[in-house]
N, C-alpha and C positions, 0 to 999 in steps of 0.2 A: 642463564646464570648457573643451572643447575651443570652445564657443559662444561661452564669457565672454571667452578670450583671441584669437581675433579679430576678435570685436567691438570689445575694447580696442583690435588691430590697427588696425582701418581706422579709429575715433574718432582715436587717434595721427598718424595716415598723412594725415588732412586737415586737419590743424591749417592755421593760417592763417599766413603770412609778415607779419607788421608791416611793409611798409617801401615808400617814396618810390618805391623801384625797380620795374620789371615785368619778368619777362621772357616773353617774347614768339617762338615757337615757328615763326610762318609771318609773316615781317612782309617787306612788298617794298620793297625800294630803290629810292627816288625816280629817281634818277640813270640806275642801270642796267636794273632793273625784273625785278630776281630775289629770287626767295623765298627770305630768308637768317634764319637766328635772331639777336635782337636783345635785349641790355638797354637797356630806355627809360626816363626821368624826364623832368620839365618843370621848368627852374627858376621862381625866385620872380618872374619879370618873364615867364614863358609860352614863354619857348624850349626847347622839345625837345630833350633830345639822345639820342641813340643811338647805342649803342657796338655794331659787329657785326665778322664776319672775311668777305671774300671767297672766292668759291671757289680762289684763287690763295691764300690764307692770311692773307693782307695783314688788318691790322685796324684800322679806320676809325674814325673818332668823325665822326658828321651833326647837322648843327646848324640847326632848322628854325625859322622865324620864325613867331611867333603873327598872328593874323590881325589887320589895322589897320595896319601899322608897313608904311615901306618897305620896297625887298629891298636884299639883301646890294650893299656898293659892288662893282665890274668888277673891279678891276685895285690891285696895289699890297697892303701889310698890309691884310686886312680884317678880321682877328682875333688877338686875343690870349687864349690859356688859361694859368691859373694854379693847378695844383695848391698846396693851401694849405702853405706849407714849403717849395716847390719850385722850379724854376725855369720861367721863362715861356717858351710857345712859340709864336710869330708865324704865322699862318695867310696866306700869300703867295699871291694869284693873277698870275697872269704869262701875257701870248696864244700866249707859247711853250712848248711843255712844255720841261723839265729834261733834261739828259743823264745826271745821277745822282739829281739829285735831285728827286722828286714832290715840284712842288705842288698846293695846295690849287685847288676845282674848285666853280663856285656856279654855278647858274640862275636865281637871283633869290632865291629862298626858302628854298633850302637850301642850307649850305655845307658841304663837305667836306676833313677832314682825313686823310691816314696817321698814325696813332701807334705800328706796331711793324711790322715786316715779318714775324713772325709765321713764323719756323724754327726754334723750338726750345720747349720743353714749356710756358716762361712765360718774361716779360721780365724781367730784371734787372738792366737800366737803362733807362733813356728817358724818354716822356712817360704813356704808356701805364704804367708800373712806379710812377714819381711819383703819377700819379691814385689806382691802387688803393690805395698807403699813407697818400693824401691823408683830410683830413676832409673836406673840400670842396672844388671847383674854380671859381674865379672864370671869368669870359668877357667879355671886351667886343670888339663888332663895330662896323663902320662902315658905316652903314649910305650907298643910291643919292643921298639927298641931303643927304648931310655931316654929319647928324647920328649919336649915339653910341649904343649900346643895352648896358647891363650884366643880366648873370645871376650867378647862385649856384646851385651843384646841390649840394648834400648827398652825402656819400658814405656817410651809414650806410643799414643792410641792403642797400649794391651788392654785396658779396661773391657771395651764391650768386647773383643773377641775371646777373653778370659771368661766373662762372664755367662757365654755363649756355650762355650766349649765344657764349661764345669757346672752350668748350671746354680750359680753363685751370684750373689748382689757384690759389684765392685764399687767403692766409690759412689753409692748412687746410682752405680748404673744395672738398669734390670734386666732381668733372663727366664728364662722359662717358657713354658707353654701358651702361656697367655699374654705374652708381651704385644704380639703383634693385634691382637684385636683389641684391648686397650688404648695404642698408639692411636690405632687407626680411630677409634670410636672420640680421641681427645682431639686430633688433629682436624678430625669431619668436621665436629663440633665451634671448633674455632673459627673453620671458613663459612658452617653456616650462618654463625652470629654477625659474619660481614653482608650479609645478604637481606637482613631486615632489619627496619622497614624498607630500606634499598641498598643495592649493592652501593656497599664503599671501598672505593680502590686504598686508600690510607689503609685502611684495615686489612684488608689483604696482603697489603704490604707488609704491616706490622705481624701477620702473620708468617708471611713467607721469611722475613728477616731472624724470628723467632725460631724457626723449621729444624736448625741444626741442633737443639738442645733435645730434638725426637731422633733425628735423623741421625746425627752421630753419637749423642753421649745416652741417649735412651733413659732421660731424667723426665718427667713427665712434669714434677714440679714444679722443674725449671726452666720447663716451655712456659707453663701458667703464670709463670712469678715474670715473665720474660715480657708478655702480654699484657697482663698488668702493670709493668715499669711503661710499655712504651704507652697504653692508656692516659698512664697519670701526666706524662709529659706534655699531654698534647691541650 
């Protein structure tokens, strides 16, 4: 028994994430050329974007051009994002830096925004707070010579790789250092309760059925509330 419920273990533990999003563990920044963790997607017209934090906290959204197209325009709006619902936020290069305020930063190919200064557990306003409760975020850039380029990124399954990549609670969903021995210490615990006073396949079941509120949305809750719902039915 002790074989069957690890095995079920690790089968649970590699389930697959469905989703647009990646996240991305050792990924370098173009700009500065540091090893930072990152959630990445590519919209429907091939522009990348990536959302990371700095080592100062700071957390960025980079916006990288597919290959073929000009680079990002110098100077002036060179973008616009639109969380869907939201309000728009103008991507400003200037030859001057800000006295308060950073702007946005391109080398051709990729442009660069702040979305939260990144002092406190999670944002709860801004552009950065908008996107996560967004379904999607519009983009239009301008591009070196005069012409317009639009994107669409999708916002389902960004939760856990946002939450990953910025170290941030999304929606419920957790992040940090300690998420995985947690998982693992609620998920054990559930298969051992099917084990005494004898293995019950029901319960197993009911466990494995519950798996994806660990596996994917990394709600721990809502495994337990999950558990309990199929409990009370039976």
């Amino acid at each position: 028994m002790r074989a069957l419920s690890l095995g079920l273990f690790l089968c649970l533990w590699a389930l697959p994430v469905l989703a647009e999003w990646e996240f991305r563990e050792a990924w370098v920044d173009p700009i500065n050329k540091l090893e930072l963790r990152t959630a990445e997607t590519v919209s429907d017209t091939g522009v990348t974007l990536n959302l990371y934090r700095n080592p100062a906290g700071r957390v960025y959204a980079l916006f990288t051009l597919p290959e073929g197209t000009p680079d990002f325009a110098d100077t002036g709006v060179v973008g616009e994002i639109t969380p869907n619902g939201f309000e728009t936020k103008e991507i400003e290069l200037r030859e001057e830096p800000g006295r308060f305020v950073e702007f946005g930063f391109t080398d051709g190919r990729v442009l660069r925004t702040r979305l939260w200064h990144g002092q406190d557990e999670a944002p709860t306003v801004g552009t950065l707070r908008d996107l996560i409760d967004a379904e999607t975020v519009t983009g239009t850039f301008r591009l070196a010579d005069g012409s317009m380029l639009d994107a669409v990124w999708s916002l389902e399954g960004a939760g856990l790789p946002i939450a990953q990549a910025l170290g941030i609670k999304v929606k419920g969903i957790a992040a940090g250092p300690d998420w995985e021995g947690i998982a693992s210490r609620s998920l054990m615990a559930a298969m051992t309760a099917c084990q005494f006073p004898k293995l019950d396949m029901i319960c197993v079941q009911q466990v494995t059925n519950c798996s994806s509120k660990i596996s994917e949305d990394r709600n721990i809750d809502a495994f337990e509330a999950c558990i309990g719902q199929s409990e009370s039915t039976d």
